[in-house]
ChimeraX commands (.cxc) that place a marker at each C-alpha (Angstrom):
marker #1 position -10.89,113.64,24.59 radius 0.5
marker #1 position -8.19,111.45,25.91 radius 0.5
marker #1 position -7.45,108.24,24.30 radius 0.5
marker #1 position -8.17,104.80,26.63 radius 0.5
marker #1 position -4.23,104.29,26.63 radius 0.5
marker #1 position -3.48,107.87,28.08 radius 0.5
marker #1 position -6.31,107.40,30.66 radius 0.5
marker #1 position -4.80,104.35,32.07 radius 0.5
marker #1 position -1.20,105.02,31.81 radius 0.5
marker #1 position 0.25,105.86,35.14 radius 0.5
marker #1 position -3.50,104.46,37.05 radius 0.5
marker #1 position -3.28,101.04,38.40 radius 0.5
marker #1 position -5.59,98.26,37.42 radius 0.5
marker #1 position -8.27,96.50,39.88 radius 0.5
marker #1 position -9.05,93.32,39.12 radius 0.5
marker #1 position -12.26,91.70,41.59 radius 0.5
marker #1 position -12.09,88.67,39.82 radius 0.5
marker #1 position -11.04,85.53,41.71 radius 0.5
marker #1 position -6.99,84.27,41.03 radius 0.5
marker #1 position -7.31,81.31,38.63 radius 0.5
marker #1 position -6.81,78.85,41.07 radius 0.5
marker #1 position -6.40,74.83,40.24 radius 0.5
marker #1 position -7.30,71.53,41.70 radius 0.5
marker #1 position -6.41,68.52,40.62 radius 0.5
marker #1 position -8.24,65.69,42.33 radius 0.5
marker #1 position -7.08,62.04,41.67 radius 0.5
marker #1 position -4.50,63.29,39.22 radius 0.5
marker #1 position -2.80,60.80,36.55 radius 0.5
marker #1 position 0.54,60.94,36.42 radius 0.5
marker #1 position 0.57,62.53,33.31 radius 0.5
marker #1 position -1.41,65.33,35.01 radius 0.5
marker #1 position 1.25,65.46,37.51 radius 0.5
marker #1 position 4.09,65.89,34.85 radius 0.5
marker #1 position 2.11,68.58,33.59 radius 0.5
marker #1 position 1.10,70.69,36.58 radius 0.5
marker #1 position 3.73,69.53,38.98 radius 0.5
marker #1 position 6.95,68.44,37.45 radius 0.5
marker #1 position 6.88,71.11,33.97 radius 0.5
marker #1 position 9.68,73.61,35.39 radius 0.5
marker #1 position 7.96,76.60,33.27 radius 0.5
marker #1 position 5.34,76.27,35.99 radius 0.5
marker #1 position 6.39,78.99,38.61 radius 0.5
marker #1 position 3.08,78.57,41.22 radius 0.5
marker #1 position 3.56,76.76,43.96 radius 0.5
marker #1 position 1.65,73.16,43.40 radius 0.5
marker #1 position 1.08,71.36,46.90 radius 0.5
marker #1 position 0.79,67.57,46.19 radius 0.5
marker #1 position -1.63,65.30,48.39 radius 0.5
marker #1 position -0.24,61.79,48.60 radius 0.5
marker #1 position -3.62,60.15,50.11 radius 0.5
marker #1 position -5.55,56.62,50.52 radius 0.5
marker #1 position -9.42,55.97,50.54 radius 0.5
marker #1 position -8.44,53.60,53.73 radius 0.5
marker #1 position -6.89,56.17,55.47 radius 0.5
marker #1 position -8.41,58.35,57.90 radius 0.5
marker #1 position -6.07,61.19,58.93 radius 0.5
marker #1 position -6.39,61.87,55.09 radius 0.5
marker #1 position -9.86,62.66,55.27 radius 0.5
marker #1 position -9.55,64.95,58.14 radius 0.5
marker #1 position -6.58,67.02,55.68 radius 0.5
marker #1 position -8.23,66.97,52.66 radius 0.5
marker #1 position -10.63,69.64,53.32 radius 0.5
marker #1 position -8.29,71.68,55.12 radius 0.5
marker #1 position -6.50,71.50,52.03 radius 0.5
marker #1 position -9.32,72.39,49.55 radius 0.5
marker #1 position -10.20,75.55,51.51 radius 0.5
marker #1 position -6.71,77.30,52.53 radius 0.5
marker #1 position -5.39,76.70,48.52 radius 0.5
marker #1 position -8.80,78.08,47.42 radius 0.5
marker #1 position -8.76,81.10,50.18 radius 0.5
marker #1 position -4.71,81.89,50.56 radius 0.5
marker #1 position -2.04,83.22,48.34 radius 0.5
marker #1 position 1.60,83.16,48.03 radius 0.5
marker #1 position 3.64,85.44,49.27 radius 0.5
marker #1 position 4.24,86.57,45.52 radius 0.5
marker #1 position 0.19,87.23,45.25 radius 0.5
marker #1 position 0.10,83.87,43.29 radius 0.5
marker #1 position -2.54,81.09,43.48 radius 0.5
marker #1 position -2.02,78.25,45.02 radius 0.5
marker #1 position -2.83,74.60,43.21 radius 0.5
marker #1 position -3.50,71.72,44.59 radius 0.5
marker #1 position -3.20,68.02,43.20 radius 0.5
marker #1 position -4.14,65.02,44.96 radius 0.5
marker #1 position -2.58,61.59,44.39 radius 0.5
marker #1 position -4.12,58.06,45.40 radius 0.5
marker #1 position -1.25,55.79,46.65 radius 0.5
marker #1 position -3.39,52.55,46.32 radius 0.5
marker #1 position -3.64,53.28,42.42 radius 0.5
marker #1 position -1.23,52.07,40.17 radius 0.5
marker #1 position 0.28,55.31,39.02 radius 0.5
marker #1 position -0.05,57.05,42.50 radius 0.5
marker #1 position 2.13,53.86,44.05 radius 0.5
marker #1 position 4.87,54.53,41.38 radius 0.5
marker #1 position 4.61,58.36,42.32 radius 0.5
marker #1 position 4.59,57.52,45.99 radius 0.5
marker #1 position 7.87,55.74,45.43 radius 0.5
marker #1 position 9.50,58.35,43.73 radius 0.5
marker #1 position 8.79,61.34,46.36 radius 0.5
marker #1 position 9.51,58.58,49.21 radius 0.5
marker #1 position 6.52,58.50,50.80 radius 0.5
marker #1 position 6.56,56.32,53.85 radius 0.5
marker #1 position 3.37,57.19,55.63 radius 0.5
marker #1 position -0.24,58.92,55.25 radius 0.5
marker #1 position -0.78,61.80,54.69 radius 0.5
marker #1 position 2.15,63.29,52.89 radius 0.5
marker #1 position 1.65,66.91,51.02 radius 0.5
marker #1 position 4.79,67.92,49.69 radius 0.5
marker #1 position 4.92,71.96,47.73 radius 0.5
marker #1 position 6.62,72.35,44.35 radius 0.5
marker #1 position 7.64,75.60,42.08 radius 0.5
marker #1 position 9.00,74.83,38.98 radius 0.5
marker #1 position 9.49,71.24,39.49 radius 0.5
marker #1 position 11.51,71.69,42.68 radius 0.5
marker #1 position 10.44,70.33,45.86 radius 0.5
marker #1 position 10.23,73.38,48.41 radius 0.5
marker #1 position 8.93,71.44,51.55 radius 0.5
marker #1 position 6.73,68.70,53.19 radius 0.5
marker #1 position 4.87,67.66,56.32 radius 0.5
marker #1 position 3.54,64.48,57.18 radius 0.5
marker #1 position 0.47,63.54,59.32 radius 0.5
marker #1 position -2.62,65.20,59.77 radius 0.5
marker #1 position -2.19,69.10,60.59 radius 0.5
marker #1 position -4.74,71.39,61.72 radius 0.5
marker #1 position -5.87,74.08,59.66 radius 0.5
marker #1 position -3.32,76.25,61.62 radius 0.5
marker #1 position -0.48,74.07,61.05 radius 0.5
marker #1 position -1.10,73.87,57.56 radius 0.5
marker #1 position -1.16,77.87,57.46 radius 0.5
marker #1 position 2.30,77.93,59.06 radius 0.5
marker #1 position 3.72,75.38,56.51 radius 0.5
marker #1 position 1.95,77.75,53.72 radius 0.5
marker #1 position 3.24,80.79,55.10 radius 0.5
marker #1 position 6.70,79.74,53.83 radius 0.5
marker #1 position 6.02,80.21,50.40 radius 0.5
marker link #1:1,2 radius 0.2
marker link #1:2,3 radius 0.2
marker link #1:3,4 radius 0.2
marker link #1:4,5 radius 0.2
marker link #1:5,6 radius 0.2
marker link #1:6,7 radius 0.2
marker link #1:7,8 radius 0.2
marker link #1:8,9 radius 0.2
marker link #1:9,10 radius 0.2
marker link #1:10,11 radius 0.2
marker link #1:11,12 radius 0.2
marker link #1:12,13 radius 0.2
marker link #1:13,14 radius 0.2
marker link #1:14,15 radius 0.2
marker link #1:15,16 radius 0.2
marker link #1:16,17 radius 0.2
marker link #1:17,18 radius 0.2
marker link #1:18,19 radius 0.2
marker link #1:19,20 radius 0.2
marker link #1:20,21 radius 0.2
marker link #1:21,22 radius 0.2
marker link #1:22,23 radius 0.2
marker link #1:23,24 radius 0.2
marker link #1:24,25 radius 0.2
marker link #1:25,26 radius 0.2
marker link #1:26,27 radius 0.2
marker link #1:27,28 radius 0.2
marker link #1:28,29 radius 0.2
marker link #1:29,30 radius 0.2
marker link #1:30,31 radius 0.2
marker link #1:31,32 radius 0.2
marker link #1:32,33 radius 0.2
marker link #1:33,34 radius 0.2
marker link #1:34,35 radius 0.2
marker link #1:35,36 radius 0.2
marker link #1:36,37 radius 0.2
marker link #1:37,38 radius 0.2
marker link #1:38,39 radius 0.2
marker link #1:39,40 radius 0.2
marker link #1:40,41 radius 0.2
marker link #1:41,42 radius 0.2
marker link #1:42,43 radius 0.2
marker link #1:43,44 radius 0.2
marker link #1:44,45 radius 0.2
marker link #1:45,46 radius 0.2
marker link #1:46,47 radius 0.2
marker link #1:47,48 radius 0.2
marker link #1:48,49 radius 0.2
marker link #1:49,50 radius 0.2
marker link #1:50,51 radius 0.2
marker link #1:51,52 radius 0.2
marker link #1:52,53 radius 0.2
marker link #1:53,54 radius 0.2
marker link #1:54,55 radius 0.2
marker link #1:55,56 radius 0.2
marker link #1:56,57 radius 0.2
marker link #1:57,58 radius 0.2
marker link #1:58,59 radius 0.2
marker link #1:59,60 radius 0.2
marker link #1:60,61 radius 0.2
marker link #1:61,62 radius 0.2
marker link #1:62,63 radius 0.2
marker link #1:63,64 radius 0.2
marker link #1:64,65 radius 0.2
marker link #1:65,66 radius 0.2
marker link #1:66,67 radius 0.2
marker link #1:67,68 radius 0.2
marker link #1:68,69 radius 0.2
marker link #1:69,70 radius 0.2
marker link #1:70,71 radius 0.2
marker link #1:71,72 radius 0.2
marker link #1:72,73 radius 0.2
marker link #1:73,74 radius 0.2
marker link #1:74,75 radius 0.2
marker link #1:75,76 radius 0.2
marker link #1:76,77 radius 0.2
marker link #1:77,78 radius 0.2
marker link #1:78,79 radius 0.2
marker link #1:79,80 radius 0.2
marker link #1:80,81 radius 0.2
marker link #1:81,82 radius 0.2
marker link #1:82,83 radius 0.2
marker link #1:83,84 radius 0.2
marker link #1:84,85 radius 0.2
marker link #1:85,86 radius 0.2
marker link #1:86,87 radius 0.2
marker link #1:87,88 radius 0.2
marker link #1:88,89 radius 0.2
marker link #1:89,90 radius 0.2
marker link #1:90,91 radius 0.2
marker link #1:91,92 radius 0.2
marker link #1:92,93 radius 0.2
marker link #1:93,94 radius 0.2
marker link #1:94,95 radius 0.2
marker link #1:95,96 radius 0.2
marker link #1:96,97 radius 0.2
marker link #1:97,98 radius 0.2
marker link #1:98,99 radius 0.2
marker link #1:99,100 radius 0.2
marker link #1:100,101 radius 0.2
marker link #1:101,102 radius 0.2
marker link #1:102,103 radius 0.2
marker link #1:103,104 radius 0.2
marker link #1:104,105 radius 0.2
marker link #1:105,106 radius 0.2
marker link #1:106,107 radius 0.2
marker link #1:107,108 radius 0.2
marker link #1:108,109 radius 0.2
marker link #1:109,110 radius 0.2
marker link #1:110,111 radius 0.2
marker link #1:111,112 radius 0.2
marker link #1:112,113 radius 0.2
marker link #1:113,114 radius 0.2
marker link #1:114,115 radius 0.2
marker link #1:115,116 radius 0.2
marker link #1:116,117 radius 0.2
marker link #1:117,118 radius 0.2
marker link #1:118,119 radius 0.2
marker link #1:119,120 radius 0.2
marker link #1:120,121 radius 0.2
marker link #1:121,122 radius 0.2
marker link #1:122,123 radius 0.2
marker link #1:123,124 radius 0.2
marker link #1:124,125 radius 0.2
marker link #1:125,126 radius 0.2
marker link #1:126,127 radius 0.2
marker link #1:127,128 radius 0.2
marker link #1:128,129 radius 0.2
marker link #1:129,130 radius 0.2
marker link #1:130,131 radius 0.2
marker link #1:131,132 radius 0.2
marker link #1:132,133 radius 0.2
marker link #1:133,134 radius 0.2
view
């Protein structure tokens, strides 16, 4: 009788479980350190930059939910998504340090380096297209 080792060695595995996907809504700043800004972090991490107020937002938001909980990256990784309130106090300081200058803003990081950004309400085939690069 073979051992378990020898039976797997040369088989691939199959996993059916879902990818370990993460979303980070209303994220502190030290949240976004963590997820976003930690270099060791190689999966891409699309940030939200977002108001209550604003209503463009709302329409991307759930685009956004769905296409990081159905798509992958190109690599077969997850992809994570963290959303950040401008009007809070820690958001506004974030804000200011990616430069954003209008609503919505979703920028995509790997390992604490920006890769891209749009700005403005996409559809949810635009936002495929801007995923699609990574």
């Amino acid at each position: 009788m073979a051992t378990p080792s020898r039976l797997l060695r040369g088989s691939r595995l199959f996993h059916s479980s879902p990818l370990n996907r993460q979303h980070y809504i209303n994220a502190s700043k030290h949240d976004f350190d963590r997820v976003v800004t930690n270099g060791a972090n190689e999966r891409v991490v699309l940030v939200d930059f977002y108001a209550e107020w604003c209503g463009p937002c709302h329409a991307l938001s759930p685009i956004l939910r769905k296409l990081t909980d159905e798509r992958q990256t190109k690599s077969g990784s997850p992809l994570d998504l963290v959303t950040i309130d401008v009007d809070a106090e820690e958001g506004s300081q974030l804000s200011q340090k990616y430069s954003v200058r209008a609503l919505p803003t979703v920028v995509a990081f790997r390992g604490g380096k920006e890769l891209g950004k749009f700005v403005g309400a996409l559809n949810e085939g635009g936002v495929a297209n801007f995923l699609d690069k990574f």
